[in-house]
Every structure is written in C-alpha cells, then in structure tokens.
C-alpha positions as CSV (number, residue, x, y, z in Angstrom):
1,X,-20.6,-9.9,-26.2
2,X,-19.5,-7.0,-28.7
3,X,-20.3,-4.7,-26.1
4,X,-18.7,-6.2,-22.8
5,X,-15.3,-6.7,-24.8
6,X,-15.4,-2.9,-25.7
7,X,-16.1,-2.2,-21.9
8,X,-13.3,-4.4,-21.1
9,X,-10.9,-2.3,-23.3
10,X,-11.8,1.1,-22.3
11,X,-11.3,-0.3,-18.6
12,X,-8.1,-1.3,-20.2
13,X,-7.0,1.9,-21.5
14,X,-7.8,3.7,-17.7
15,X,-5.6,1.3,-16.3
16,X,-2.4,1.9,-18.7
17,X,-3.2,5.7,-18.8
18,X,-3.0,6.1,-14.7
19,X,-0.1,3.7,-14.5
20,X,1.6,5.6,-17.5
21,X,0.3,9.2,-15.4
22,X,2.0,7.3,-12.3
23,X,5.4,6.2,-13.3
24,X,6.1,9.0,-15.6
25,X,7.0,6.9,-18.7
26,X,8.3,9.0,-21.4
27,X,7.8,8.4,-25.5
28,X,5.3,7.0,-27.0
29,X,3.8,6.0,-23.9
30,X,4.2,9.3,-22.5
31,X,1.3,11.3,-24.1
32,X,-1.4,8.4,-22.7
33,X,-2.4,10.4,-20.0
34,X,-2.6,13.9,-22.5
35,X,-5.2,11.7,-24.6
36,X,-6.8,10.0,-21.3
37,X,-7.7,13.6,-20.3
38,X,-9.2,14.2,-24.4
39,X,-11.3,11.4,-23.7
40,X,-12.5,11.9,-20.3
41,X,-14.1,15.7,-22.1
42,X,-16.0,13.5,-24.3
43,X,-17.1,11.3,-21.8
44,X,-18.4,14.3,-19.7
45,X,-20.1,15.4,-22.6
46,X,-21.7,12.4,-23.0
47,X,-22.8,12.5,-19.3
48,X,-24.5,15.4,-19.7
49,X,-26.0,14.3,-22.9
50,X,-27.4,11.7,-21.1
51,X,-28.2,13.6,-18.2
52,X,-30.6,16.2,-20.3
53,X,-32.2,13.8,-22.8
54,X,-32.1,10.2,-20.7
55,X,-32.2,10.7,-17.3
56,X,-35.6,9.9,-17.0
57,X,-35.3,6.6,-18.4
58,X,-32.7,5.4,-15.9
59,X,-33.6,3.4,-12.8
60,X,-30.1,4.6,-11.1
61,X,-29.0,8.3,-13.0
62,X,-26.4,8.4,-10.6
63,X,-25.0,5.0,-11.1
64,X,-25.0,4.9,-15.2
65,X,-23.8,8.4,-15.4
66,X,-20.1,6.9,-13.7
67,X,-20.5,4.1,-16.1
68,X,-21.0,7.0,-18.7
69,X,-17.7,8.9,-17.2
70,X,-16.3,5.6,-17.7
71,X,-16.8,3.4,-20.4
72,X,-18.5,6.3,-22.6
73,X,-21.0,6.1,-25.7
74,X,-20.7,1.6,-25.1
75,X,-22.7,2.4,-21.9
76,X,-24.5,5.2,-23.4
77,X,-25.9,3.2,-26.2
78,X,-28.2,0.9,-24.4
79,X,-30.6,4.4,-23.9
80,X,-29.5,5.7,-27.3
81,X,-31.3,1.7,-28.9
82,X,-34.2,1.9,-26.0
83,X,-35.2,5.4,-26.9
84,X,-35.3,4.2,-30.7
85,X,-37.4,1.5,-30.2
C-alpha cells in the first residue's frame, strides 16, 4: 500500500513540475521544474543501474525501465528485494 501511495506522489510531482514548466509560475514554485530535471538524472541513473545488474530478471526491460524513468528507486525496489531473497 506503502508503495502505490509513493508511486502516486511521484506521479504527483510530474504533474505540478510540467504544469509549473508550462505556465511559467515564478517563486517558490518556480524552481519545480530546475529540481524535476535533478531528479529525472537520478532516475536515469537508476535505469541504467537496473539495466546492467537487473535486466535479466525482467519479463518486459523495456516496460519497467519507463516505470524506472518514472517513479524511480519505488519501482526499482521490487528487483532490489527479489535479488535479496
């Protein structure tokens, strides 16, 4: 439950970060975008993590390396827990 609420966030966080990217808010708000692109380095990090010591344990590499791109290490766990098993 943990996990989908996390997803649900992050999804969350996209959303505001292209609306914010979109309308060309200013303040606070403003700098949403700057930290959306900071996050989606890690994320393609964490794709090629994934890509290099998981891909073999994937049924679709192609499908959960977008989730990767997207929802980061709370998709990436589930190979992370399998692999330590």
């Amino acid at each position: 439950m943990l996990i989908v609420l996390n997803k649900t966030a992050t999804l969350m966080f996209w959303l505001l970060a292209l609306l914010v990217w979109s309308q060309g808010w200013g303040g606070y708000l403003g700098w949403l975008p700057v930290m959306a692109l900071v996050v989606l380095g890690v994320h393609v990090l964490e794709v090629l993590y994934f890509w290099v010591a998981f891909r073999k344990d994937s049924h679709n590499p192609l499908a959960d390396a977008v989730q990767i791109l997207v929802f980061g290490i709370f998709h990436l766990r589930r190979f992370i827990e399998q692999r330590a098993q």
